[in-house]
C-alpha positions as CSV (number, residue, x, y, z in Angstrom):
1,X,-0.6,6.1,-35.7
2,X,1.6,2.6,-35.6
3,X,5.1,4.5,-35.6
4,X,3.6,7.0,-32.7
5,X,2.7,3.5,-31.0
6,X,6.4,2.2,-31.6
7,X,8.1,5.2,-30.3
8,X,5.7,5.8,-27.2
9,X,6.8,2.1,-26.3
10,X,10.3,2.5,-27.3
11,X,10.4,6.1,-25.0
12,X,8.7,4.0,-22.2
13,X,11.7,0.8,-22.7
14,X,14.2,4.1,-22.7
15,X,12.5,5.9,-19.6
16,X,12.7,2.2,-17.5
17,X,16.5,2.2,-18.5
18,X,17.1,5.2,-17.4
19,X,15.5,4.3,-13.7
20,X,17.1,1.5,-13.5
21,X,20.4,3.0,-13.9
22,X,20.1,6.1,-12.4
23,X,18.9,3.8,-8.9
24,X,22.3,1.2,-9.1
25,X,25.1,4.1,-10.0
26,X,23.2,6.7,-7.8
27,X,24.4,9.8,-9.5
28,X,22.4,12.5,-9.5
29,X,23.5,13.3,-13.6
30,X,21.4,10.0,-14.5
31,X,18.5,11.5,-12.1
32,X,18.5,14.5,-14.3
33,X,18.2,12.6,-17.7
34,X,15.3,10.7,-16.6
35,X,13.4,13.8,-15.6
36,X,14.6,15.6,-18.7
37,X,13.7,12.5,-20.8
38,X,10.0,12.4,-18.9
């Protein structure tokens, strides 16, 4: 249960990245990593 609780948060950390970047650079590949990541 504690490691699915680490990599739920670490997924969620990953999933923020991802929309972060995908909103400065704008390209539509980043757009399609965070869906396929959520």
């Amino acid at each position: 249960m504690a490691n699915q609780q680490g990599e739920t948060n670490i997924m969620s950390v990953s999933k923020t990245r991802f929309r972060i970047r995908a909103t400065r650079q704008g390209d539509p590949f980043d757009f399609s990593i965070l869906f396929h990541v959520a």
